[in-house]
KOLTI-195282 format. One record per residue (C-alpha): y, z, x. Coordinates in steps of 0.25 Angstrom, whole numbers, padded with zeros to 4 digits, always signed. Example, Ala and Ser with C-alpha at 12.3 -4.5 7.8 and 13.67 -1.06 7.14 Angstrom:
// residues 2
-0018+0031+0049 -0004+0029+0055 
// end
This chain:
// residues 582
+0367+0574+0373 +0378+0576+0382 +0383+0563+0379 +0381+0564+0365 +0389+0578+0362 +0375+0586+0360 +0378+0595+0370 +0373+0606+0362 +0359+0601+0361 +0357+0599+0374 +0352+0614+0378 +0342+0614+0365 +0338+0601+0369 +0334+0603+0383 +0328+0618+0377 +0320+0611+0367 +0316+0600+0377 +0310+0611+0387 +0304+0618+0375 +0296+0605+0372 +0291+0604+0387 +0288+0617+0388 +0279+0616+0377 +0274+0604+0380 +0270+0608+0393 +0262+0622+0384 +0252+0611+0378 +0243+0611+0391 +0236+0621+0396 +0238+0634+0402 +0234+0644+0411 +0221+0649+0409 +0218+0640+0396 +0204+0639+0394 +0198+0645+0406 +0192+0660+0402 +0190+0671+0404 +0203+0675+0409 +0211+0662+0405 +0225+0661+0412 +0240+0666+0410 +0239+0660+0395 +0228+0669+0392 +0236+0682+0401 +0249+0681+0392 +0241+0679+0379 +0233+0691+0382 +0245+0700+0384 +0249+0696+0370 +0237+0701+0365 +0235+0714+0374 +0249+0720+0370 +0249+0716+0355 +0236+0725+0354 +0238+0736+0367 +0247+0747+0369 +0258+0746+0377 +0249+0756+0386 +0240+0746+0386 +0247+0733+0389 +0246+0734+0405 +0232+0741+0404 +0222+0734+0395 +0212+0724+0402 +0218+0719+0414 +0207+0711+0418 +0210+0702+0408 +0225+0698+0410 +0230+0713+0410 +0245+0711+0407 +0253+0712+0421 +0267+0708+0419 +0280+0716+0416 +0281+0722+0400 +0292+0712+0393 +0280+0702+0395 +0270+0712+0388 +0282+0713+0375 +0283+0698+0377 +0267+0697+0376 +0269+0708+0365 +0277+0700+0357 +0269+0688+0359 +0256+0694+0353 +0262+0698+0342 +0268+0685+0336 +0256+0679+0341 +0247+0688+0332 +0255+0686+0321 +0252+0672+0322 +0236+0674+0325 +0231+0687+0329 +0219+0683+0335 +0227+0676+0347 +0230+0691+0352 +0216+0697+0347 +0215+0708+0357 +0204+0705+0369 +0198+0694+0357 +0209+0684+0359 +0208+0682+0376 +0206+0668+0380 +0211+0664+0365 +0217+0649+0367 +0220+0644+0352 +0229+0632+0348 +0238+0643+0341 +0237+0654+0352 +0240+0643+0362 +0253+0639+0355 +0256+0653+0353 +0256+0656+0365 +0264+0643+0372 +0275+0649+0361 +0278+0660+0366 +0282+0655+0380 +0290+0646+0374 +0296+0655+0365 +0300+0666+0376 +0304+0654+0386 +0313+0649+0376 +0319+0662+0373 +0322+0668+0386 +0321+0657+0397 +0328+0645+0390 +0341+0654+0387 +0340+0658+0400 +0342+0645+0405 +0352+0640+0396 +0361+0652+0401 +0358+0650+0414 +0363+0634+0414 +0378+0638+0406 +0378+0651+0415 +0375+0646+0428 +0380+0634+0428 +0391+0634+0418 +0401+0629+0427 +0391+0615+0425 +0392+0606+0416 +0383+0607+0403 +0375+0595+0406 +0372+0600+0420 +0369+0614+0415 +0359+0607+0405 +0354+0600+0415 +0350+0612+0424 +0346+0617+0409 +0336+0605+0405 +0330+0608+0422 +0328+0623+0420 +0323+0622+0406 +0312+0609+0413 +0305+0618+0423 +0293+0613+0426 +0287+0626+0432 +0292+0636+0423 +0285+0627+0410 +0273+0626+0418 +0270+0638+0419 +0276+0645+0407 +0272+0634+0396 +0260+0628+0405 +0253+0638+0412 +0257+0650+0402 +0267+0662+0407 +0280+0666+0401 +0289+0666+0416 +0301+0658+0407 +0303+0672+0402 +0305+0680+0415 +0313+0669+0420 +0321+0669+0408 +0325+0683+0409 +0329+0681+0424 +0336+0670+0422 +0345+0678+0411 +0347+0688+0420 +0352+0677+0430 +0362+0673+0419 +0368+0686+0413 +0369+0690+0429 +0378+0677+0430 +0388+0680+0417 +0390+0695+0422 +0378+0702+0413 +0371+0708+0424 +0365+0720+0414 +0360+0710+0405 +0356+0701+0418 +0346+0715+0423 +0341+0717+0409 +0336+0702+0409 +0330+0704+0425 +0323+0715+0420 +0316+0707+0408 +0312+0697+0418 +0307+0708+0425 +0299+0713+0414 +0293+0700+0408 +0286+0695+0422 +0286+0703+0436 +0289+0690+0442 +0304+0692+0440 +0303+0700+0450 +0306+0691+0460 +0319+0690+0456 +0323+0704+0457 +0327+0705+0470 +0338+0695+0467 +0341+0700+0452 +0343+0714+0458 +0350+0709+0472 +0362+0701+0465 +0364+0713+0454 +0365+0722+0465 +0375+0713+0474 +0383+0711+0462 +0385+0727+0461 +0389+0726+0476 +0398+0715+0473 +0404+0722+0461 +0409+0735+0470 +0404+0748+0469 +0410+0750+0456 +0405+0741+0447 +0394+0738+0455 +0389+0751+0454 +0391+0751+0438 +0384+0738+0438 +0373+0743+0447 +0369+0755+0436 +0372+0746+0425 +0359+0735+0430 +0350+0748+0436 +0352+0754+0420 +0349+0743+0413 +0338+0739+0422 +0332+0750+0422 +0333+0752+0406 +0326+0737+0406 +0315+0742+0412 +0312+0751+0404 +0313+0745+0392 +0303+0736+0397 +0293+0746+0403 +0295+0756+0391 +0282+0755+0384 +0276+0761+0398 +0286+0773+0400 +0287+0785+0393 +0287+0791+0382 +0281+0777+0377 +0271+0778+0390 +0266+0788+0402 +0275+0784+0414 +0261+0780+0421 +0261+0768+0411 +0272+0761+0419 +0262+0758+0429 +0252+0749+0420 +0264+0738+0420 +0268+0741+0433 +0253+0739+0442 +0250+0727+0431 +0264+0721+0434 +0263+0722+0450 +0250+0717+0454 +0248+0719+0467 +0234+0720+0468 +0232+0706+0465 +0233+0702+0481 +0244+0693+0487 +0241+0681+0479 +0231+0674+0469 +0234+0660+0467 +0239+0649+0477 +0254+0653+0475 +0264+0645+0483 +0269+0657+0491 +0269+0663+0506 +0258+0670+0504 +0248+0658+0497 +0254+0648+0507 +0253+0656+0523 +0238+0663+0516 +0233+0647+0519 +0234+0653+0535 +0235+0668+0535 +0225+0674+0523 +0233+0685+0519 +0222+0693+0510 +0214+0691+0522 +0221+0699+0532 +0231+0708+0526 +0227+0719+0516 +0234+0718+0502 +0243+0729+0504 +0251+0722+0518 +0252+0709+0508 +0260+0717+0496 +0269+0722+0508 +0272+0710+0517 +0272+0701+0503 +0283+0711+0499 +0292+0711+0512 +0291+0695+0512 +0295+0697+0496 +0308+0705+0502 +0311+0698+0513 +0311+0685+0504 +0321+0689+0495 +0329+0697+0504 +0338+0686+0507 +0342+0687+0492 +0344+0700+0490 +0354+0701+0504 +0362+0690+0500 +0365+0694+0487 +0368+0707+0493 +0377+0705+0504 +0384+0693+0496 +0387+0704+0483 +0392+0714+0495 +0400+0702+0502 +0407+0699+0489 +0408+0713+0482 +0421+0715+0475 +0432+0723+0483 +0436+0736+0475 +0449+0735+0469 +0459+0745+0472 +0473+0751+0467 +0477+0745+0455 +0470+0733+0455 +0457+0741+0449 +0464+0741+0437 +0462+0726+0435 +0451+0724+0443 +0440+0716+0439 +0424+0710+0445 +0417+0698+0440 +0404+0699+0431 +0399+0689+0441 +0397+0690+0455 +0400+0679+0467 +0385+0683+0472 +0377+0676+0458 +0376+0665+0463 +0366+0670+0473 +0358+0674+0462 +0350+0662+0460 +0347+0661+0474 +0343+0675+0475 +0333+0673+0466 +0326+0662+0471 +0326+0669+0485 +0320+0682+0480 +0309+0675+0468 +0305+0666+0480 +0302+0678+0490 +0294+0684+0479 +0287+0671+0477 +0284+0668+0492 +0280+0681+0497 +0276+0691+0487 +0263+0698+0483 +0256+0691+0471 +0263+0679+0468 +0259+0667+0457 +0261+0653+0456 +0269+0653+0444 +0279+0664+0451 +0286+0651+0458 +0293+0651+0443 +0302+0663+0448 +0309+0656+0459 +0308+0644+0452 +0319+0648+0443 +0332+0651+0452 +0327+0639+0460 +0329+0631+0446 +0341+0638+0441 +0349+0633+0456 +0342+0620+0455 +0348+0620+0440 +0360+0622+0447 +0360+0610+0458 +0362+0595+0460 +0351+0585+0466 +0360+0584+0478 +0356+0598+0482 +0344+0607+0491 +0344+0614+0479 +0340+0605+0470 +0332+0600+0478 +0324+0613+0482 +0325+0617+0466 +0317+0605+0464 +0307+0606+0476 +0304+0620+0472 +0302+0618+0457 +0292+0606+0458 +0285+0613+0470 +0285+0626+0460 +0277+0617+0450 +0270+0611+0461 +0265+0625+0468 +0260+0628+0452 +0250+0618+0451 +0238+0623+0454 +0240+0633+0445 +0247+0621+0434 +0232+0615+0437 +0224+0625+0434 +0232+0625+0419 +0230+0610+0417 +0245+0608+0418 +0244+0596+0428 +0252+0588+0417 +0262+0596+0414 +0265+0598+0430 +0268+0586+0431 +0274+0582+0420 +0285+0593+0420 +0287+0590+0436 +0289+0575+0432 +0299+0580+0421 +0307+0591+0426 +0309+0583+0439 +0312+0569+0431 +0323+0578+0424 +0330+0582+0437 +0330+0569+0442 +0323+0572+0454 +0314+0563+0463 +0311+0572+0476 +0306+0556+0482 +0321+0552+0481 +0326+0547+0494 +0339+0544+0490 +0343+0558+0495 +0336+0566+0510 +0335+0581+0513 +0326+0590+0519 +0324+0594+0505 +0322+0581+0499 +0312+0580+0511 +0304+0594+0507 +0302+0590+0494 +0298+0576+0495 +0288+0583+0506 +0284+0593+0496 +0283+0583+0484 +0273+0574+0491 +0263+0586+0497 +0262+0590+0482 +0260+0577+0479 +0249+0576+0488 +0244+0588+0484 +0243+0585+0471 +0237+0571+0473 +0227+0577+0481 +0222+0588+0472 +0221+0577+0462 +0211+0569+0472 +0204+0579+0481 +0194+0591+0476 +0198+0602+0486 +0189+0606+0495 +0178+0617+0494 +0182+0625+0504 +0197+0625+0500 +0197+0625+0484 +0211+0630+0486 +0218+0619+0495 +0226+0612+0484 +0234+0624+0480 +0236+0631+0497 +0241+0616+0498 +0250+0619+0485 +0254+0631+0491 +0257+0627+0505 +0265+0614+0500 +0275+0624+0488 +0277+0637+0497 +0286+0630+0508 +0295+0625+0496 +0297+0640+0491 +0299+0644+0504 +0310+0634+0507 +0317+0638+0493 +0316+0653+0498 +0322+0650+0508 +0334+0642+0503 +0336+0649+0493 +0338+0660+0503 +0348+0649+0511 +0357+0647+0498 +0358+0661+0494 +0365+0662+0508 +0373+0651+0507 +0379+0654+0493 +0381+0668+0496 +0388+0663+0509 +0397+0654+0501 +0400+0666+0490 +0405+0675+0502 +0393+0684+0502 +0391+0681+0516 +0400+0679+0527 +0414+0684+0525 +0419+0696+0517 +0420+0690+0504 +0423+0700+0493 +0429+0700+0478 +0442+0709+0475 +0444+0714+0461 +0459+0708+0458 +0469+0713+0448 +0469+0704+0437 +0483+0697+0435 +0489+0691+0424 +0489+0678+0429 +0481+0667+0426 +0472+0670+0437 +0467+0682+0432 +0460+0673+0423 +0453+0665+0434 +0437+0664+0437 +0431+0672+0446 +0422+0661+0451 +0411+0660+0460 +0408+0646+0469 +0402+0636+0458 +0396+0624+0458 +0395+0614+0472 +0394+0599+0472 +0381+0591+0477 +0392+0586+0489 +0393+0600+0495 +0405+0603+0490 +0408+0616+0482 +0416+0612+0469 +0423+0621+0460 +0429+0635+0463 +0426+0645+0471 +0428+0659+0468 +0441+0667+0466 +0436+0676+0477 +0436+0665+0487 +0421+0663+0487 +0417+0651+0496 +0410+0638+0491 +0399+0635+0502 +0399+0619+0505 +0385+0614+0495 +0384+0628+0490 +0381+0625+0474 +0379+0639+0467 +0374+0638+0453 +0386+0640+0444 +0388+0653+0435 +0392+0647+0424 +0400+0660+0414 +0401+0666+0428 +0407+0655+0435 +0411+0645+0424 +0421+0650+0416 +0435+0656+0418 +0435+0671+0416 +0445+0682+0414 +0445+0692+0422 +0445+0704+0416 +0459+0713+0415 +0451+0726+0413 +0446+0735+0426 +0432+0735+0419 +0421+0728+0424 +0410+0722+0417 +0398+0724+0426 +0387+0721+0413 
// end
């Protein structure tokens, strides 16, 4: 299409291409299909359709929950509000209060495939298409449609959202606008978004430590000035967020002690440490040391939640002392006058990496995690793999990591009959990438690790198709599943951790003084000059393009993903003394 001057079809293209696979892949089976009485997620997210058409608001939290009692945050109550109601329009007796559990018509069936397609293409495919001419606007539009066409292929996030039946496209969606209004300047806009994340699935959670560390180091970086003014700017409109959300559950609309209905459904901590084989800390070392066994519940929620901080700690200092290390200098005498800040800080493009440090942590070492909650650190590892070229770890890592997501979700994908699509979406997504983990035209101790890891899972999988498992294990397939995934996640929270380093080093957040001084703006042509942060690095090692204004160093093989508006394009500096800090 390039060739052919149809550039402008190529983003519906690749949309309407997804769109197709994505409801391919909803013609099979589901979670829960057919197997009563309490069914699976399918049956969960139709149910709260039907309990908040018919129930109070009072009511939504409360009403039966021995039968999928609602549990998550209230924009996905509206959502599943919303839902019922076109859906009755269509057929009432779809969303017949109590009568229409277990309902699993044609029609209902394709309602219901709908929806996720309809809220996945409204907020997470717009989120992608900003992300690939925000983040990498400084790339060529081929090379940002090509990291496009990859996002948009996921194979785990189309298992699960259009296999298996959830809606996590629309809480990833929502993070990853906030992602992208943080990165042209709009950081209000950016914590209104965080906050509908927030508010659609709890899981979001796990990026909050990095969400809220990088706001926070950017109100360092800005000074106490505008950094304060920003600083009561995002605690105000957050907390306004909030409560619109909650609002049906406060007063005057509700007694204050209706807040807590949400709240204990939302946090479940009674539930234990885990359910599930998940490929976690705790699934993986309980093969040896039988945490239920010997530690009471209330020691689990307090060591899972030191390990959780101590996980994503790493993060959260770097960001911080990197915003400190590079925080504007205070103009003084007559310069304030002319001074002026950036929208955009040097310290963003930590951001990714801080997110996949702290959604890794939570994965790794918190209480009550699921095996679809790999999805949440699966999108910053896809956004830098987006961002990188075969001939780097990050590719390579990016790539290990998503097919060993997919691979660590198969017993779950087998208990939905999805053994087709598994594979055919591995085989496509990887086939698209041109990527062949048994090329040995190129060694590492990465390459090494993955083919390692491919062959066990191979193995794995051959033997499951062969051998019954014994009687006295009837779990040994999924601990084998486990103990092959977790080492892989553990190694990606770590590096992650390694790189955040690294690019905060080659910034200046870390090691010598580095700071930004607010200059008077001159009438010569270099007032009208970028302030630019490091951009892209070639697969030789070699940093290419320039560096910023403020002297930021470019680390030999650090590649950053670009900014794209916040790094691409020449700006003005503004002549005023007013600082926009939205």
């Amino acid at each position: 299409m390039h060739q052919e001057n149809m550039k402008a079809w190529v983003v519906p293209s690749l949309v309407l291409a997804s769109i197709w696979v994505k409801w391919a892949v909803g013609l099979g089976s589901y979670s829960g299909q057919g197997t009563p009485p309490m069914f699976g997620d399918y049956e969960a997210q139709r149910h709260w359709m039907e309990l908040t058409i018919h129930l109070p608001t009072r009511q939504w939290y409360t009403y039966d929950l021995q039968y999928w009692g609602l549990d998550y945050p209230p924009l996905t109550a509206y959502v599943s509000w919303l839902c019922g109601i076109v859906g009755s329009w269509v057929d009432p007796l779809w969303f017949a209060l109590d009568d229409s559990r277990g309902i699993e018509t044609s029609g209902s069936k394709v309602f219901m495939r709908a929806t996720v397609l309809f809220f996945d293409t409204l907020v997470y495919v717009p989120a992608l298409v900003m992300f690939a001419r925000v983040w990498q606007g400084t790339r060529s539009s081929r090379t940002q449609n090509l990291a496009l066409a990859l996002l948009l292929l996921q194979p785990a996030l189309i298992l699960i959202d259009f296999g298996h039946f959830q809606y996590n496209s629309v809480m990833l969606g929502f993070t990853l606008f906030a992602m992208n209004f943080f990165a042209t300047g709009h950081d209000l806009f950016g914590a209104v978004c965080f906050v509908l994340s927030l508010g659609f699935k709890q899981m979001a959670l796990y990026y909050a430590p990095a969400i809220g560390t990088y706001l926070l180091a950017k109100c360092v970086y800005l000074g106490p000035s505008a950094g304060s003014k920003l600083f009561i700017r995002l605690a105000i409109i957050t907390i306004l967020s909030f409560l619109a959300l909650f609002l049906p559950f406060l007063p005057p609309f509700a007694p204050l002690s209706a807040i807590l209905d949400p709240i204990t459904r939302i946090f479940p901590f009674n539930r234990g440490l885990f359910e599930d084989k998940v490929a976690n800390f705790w699934c993986a070392t309980n093969v040896v040391l039988k945490w239920k066994l010997w530690a009471p519940q209330g020691a689990l929620i307090k060591l899972s939640t030191a390990l959780t901080a101590f996980g994503f700690f790493p993060a959260v200092a770097t960001l911080l002392f990197s915003g400190y290390k590079l925080r504007v200098q205070p103009a003084t005498g007559d310069e304030k006058s002319t001074s002026f800040l950036p929208k955009q800080t040097p310290i963003l493009p930590l951001l990714p990496y801080a997110l996949l440090t702290s959604s890794l942590s939570f994965f790794l070492f918190s209480f009550q995690v699921h095996e679809k909650t790999i999805l949440v650190p699966l999108l910053p590892m896809t956004l830098l793999l987006s961002g990188s070229s075969p001939e780097e770890v990050t590719f390579e890592l990016g790539m290990l990591m998503n097919n060993v997501a997919v691979f660590s979700m198969w017993p779950l994908l087998k208990r939905d009959d999805l053994g087709v699509q598994y594979i055919a979406l591995l085989v496509l997504w990887n086939r698209l990438l041109g990527y062949n983990p048994f090329r040995t035209s190129r060694r590492s101790y990465i390459r090494l690790l993955s083919l390692v890891v491919y062959t066990a899972a191979f193995v794995l999988h051959l033997a499951e198709l062969l051998i019954s498992p014994p009687t006295r294990l009837p779990d040994i397939f999924p601990v084998l599943n486990v103990l092959i995934s977790t080492p892989v996640f553990v190694l990606v929270w770590l590096w992650s951790i390694k790189r955040a380093i690294e690019v905060s080093w080659a910034l200046g957040g870390l090691g010598s003084r580095s700071k930004v001084t607010q200059k008077p703006v001159s009438n010569s042509s270099t007032a009208t000059k970028l302030h630019r942060f490091p951009v892209e690095g070639g697969a030789d090692g070699k940093a290419h393009g320039s560096t910023s204004d403020i002297g930021l160093p470019r680390a030999s093989g650090m590649r950053t993903m670009s900014l794209g508006f916040a790094q691409g394009r020449r700006r003005t500096i503004p002549r005023s003394g007013s600082v926009d800090i939205n």
